[in-house]
Z-matrix of the N, CA and C atoms (Angstrom, degrees):
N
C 1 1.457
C 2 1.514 1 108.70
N 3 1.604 2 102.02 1 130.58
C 4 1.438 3 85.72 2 -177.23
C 5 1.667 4 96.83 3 -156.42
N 6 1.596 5 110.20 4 143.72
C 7 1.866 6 107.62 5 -153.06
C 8 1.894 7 73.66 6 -140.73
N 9 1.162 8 92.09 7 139.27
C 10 1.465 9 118.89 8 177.66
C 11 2.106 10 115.25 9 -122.86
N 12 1.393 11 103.97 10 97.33
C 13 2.013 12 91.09 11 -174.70
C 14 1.632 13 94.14 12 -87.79
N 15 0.978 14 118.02 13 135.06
C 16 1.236 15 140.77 14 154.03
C 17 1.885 16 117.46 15 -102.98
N 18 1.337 17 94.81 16 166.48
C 19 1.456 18 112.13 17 166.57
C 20 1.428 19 110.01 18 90.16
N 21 1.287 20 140.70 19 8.59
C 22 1.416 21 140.63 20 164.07
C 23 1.423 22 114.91 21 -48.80
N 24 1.358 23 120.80 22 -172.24
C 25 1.103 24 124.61 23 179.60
C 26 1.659 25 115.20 24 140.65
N 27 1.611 26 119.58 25 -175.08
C 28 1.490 27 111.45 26 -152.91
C 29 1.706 28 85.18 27 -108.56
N 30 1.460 29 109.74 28 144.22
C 31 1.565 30 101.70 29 164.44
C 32 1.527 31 111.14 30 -149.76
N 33 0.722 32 154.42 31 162.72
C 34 1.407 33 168.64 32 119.44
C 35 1.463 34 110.82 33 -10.06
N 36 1.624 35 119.67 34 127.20
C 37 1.465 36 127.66 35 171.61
C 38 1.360 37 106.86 36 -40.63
N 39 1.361 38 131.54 37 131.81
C 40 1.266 39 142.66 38 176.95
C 41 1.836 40 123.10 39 86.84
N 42 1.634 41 97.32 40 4.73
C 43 1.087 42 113.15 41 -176.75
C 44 1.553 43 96.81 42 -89.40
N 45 2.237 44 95.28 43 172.66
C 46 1.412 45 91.24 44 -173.56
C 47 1.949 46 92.17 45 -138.33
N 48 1.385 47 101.13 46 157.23
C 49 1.584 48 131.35 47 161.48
C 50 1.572 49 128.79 48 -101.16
N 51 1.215 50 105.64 49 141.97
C 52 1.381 51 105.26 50 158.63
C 53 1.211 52 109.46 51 -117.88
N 54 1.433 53 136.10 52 148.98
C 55 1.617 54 133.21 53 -157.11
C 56 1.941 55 77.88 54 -133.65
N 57 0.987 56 112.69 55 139.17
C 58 2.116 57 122.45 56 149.96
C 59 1.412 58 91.44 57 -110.50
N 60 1.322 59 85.74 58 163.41
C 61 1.378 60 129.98 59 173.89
C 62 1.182 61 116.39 60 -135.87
N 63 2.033 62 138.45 61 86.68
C 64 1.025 63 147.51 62 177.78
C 65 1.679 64 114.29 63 -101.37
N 66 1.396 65 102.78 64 137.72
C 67 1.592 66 106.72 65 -179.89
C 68 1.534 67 95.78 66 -108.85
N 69 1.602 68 82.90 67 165.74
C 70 1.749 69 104.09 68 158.56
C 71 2.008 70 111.65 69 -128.50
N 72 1.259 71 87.54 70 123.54
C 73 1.767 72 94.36 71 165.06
C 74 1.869 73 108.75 72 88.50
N 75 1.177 74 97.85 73 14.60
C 76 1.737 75 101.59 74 174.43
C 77 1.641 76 102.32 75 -164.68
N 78 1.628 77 96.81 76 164.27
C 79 1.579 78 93.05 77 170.84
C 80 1.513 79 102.75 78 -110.74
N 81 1.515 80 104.30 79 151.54
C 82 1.464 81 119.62 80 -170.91
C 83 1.825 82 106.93 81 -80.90
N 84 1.330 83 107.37 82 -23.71
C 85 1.717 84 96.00 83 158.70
C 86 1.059 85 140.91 84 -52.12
N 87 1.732 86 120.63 85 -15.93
C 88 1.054 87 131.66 86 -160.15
C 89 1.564 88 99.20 87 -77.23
N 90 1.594 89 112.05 88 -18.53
C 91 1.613 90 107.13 89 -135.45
C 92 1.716 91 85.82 90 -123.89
N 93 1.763 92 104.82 91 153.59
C 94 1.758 93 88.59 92 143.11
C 95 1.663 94 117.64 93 -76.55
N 96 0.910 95 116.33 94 174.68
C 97 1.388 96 120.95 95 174.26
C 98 1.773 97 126.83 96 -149.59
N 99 1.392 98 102.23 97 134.61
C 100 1.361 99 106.11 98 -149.88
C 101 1.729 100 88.27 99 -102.84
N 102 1.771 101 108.19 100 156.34
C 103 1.482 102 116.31 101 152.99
C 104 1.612 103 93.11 102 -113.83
N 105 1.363 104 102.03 103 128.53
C 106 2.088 105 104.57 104 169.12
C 107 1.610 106 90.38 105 -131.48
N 108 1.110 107 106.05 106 167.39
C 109 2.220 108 116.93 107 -161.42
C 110 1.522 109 84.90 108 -144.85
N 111 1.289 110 105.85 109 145.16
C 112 1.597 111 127.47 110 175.74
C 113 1.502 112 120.27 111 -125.93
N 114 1.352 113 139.87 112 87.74
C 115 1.177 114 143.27 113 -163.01
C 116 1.496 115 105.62 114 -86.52
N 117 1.569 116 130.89 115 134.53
C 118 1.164 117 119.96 116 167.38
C 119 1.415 118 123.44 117 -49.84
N 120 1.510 119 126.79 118 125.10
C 121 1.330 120 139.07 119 -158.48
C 122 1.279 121 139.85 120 63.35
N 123 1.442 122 98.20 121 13.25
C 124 1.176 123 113.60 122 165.39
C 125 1.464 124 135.41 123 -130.39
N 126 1.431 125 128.08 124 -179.92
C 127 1.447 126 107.28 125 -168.38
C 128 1.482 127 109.83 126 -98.59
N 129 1.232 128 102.62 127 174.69
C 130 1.726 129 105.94 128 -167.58
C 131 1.648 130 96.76 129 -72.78
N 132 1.257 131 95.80 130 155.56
C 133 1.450 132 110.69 131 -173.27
C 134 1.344 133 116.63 132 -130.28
N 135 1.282 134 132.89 133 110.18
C 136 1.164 135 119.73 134 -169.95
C 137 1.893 136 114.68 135 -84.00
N 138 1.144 137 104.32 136 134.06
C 139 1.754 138 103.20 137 -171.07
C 140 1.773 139 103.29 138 -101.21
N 141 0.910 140 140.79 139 -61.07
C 142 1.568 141 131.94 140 -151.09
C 143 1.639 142 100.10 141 -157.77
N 144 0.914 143 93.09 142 142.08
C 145 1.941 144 110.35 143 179.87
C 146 1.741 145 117.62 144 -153.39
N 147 1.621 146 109.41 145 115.21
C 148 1.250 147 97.67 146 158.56
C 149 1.100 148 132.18 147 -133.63
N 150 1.420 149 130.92 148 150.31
C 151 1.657 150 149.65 149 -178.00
C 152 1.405 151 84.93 150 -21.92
N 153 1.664 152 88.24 151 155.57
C 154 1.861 153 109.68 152 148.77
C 155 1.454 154 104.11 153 -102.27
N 156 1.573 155 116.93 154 -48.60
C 157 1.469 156 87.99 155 -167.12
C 158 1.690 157 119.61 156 -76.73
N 159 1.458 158 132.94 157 -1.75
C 160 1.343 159 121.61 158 -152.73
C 161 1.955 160 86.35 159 -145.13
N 162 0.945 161 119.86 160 2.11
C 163 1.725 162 122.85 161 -153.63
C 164 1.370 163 114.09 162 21.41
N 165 0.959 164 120.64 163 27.85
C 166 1.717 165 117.75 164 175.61
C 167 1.982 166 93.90 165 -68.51
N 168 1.540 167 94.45 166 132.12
C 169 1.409 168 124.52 167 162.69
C 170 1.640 169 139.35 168 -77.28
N 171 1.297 170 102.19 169 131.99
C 172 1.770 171 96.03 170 174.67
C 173 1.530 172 101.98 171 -137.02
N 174 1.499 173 76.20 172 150.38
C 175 1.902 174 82.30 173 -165.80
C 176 1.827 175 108.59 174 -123.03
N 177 1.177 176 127.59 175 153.18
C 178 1.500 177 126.37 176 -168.97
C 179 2.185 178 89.03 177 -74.20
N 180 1.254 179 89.15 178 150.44
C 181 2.011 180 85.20 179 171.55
C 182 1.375 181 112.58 180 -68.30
N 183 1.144 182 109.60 181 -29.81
C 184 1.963 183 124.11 182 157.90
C 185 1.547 184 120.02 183 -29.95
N 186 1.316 185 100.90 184 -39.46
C 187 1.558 186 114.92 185 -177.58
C 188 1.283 187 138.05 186 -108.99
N 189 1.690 188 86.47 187 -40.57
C 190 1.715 189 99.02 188 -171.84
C 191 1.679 190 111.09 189 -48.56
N 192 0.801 191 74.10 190 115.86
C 193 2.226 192 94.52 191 158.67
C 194 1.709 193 94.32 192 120.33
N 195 1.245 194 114.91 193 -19.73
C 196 1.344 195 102.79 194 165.69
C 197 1.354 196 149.21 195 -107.03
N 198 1.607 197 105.55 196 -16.01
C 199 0.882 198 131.79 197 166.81
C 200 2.255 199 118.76 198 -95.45
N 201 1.344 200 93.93 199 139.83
C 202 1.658 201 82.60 200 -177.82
C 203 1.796 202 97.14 201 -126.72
N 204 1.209 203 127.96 202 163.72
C 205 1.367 204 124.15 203 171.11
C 206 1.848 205 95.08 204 -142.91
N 207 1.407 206 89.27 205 150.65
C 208 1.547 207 100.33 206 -163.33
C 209 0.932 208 112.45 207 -166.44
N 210 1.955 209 126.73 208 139.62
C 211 1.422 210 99.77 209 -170.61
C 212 1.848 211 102.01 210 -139.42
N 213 1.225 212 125.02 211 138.12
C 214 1.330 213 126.73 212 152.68
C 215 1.092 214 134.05 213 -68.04
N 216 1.621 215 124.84 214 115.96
C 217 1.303 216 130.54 215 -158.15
C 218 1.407 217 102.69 216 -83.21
N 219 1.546 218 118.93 217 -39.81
C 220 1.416 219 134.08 218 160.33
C 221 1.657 220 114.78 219 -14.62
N 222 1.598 221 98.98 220 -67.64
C 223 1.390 222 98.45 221 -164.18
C 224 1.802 223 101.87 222 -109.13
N 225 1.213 224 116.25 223 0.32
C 226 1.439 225 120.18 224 161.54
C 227 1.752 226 86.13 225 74.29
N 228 1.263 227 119.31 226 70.21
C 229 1.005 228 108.94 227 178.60
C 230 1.879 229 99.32 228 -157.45
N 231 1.570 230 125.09 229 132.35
C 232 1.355 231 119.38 230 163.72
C 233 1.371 232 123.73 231 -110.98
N 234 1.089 233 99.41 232 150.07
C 235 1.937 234 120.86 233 -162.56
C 236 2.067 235 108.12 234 -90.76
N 237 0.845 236 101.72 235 115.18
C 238 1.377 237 100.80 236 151.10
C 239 1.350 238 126.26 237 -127.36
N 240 1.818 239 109.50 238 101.21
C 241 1.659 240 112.85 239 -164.23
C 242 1.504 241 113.36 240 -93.24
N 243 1.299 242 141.48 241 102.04
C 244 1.351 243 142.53 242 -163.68
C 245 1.598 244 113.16 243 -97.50
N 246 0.938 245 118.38 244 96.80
C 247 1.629 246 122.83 245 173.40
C 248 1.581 247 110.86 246 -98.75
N 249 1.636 248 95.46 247 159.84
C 250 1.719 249 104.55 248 -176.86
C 251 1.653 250 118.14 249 48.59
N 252 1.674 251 95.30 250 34.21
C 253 1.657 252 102.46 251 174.55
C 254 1.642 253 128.14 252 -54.61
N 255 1.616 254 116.97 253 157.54
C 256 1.285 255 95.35 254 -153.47
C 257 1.717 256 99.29 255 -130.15
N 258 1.248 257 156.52 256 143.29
C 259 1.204 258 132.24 257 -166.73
C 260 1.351 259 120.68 258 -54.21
N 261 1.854 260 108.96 259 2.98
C 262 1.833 261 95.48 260 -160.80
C 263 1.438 262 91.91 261 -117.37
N 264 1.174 263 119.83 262 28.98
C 265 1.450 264 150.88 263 176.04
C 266 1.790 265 112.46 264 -118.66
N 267 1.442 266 104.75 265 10.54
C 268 1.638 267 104.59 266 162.79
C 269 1.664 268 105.74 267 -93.57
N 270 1.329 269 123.65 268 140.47
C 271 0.998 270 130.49 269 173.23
C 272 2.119 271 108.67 270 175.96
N 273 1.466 272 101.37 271 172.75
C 274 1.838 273 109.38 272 175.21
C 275 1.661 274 71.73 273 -78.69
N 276 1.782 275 85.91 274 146.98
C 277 1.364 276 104.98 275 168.39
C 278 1.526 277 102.56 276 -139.23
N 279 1.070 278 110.40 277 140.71
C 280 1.629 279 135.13 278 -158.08
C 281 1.574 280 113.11 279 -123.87
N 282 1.390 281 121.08 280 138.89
C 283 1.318 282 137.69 281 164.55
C 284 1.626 283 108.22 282 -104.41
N 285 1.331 284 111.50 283 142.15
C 286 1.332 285 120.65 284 175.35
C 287 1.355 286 125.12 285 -152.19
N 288 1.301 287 128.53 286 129.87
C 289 1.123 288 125.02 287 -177.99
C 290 2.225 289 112.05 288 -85.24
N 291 0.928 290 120.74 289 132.42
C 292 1.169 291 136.29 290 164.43
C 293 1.735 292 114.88 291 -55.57
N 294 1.420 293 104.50 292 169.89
C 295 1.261 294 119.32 293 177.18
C 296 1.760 295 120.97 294 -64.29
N 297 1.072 296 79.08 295 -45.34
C 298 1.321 297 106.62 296 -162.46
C 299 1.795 298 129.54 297 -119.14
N 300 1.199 299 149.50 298 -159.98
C 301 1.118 300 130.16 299 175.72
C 302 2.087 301 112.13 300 -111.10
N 303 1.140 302 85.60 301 -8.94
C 304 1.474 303 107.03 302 172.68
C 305 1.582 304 119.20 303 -81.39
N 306 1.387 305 144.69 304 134.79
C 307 1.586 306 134.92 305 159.00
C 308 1.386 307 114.54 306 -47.34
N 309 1.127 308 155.39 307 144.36
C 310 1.012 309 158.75 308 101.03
C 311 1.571 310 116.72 309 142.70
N 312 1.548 311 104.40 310 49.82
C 313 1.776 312 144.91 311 173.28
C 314 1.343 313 110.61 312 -82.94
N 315 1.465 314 126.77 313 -40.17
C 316 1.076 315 160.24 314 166.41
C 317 1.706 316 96.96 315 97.95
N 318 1.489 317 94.69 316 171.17
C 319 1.621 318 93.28 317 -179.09
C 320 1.807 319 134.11 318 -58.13
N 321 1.465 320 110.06 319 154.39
C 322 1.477 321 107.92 320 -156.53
C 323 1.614 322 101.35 321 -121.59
N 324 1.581 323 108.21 322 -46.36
C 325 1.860 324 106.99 323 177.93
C 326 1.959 325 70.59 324 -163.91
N 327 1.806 326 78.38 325 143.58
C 328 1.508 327 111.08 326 139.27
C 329 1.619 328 116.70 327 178.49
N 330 1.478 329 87.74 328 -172.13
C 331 1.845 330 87.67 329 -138.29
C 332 1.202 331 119.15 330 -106.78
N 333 1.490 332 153.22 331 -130.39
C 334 1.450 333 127.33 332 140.47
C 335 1.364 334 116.66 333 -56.21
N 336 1.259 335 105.70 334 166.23
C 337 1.441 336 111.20 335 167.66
C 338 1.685 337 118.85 336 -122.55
N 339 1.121 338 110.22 337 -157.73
C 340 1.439 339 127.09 338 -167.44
C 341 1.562 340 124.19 339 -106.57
N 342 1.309 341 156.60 340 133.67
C 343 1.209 342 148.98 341 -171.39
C 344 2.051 343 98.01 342 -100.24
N 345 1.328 344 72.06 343 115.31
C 346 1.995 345 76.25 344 164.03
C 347 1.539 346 112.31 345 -130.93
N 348 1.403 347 111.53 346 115.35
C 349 1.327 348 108.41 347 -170.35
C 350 1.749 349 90.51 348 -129.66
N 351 1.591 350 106.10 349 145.01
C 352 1.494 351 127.76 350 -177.97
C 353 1.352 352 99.74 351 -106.40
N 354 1.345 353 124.35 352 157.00
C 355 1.168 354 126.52 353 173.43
C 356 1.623 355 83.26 354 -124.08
N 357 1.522 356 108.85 355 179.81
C 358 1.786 357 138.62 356 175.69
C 359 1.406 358 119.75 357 -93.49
């Protein structure tokens, strides 16, 4: 199993990202799937997760209303789109697949992640 996040990068307060989430050797429908962010010195944080069977979403209170996660079954690939980013929203940001097909299994494998850093 192997999940690759792409799409990070440097932006300006109020700026926005799109993060994927691409696998190799499975499909990501099978699974729920989590975005969690890791800031130096601090603890991992889990940001947005949704179902496989129903895609209903949950979002950290950190995020919700700005952040959305979403996934195309098409290209086996999940979205985490972050608008009106904020500097305390720089951190590695990570895709993960769950235990189970439900949110809140806790995490199962994921892979490198992505650097998203905000400036002021």
């Amino acid at each position: 199993v192997q999940l690759q996040a792409s799409g990070g990068g440097s932006v300006q307060a109020g700026g926005s990202l799109r993060l994927s989430c691409l696998s190799s050797g499975f499909t990501l429908d099978y699974y729920a799937i989590d975005w969690f962010r890791q800031a130096p010195g601090k603890a991992r944080e889990g940001v947005a997760c949704i179902n496989s069977d129903d895609d209903n979403t949950y979002y950290a209170s950190s995020v919700k209303g700005r952040f959305t996660i979403s996934r195309d079954n098409d290209t086996n690939t999940v979205y985490l789109q972050m608008n009106n980013l904020k500097p305390e929203d720089t951190a590695v940001y990570y895709c993960a697949t769950e235990a189970g097909r439900n949110c809140g299994g806790g995490y199962r494998d994921w892979g490198q992640g992505t650097q998203v850093t905000v400036s002021s």
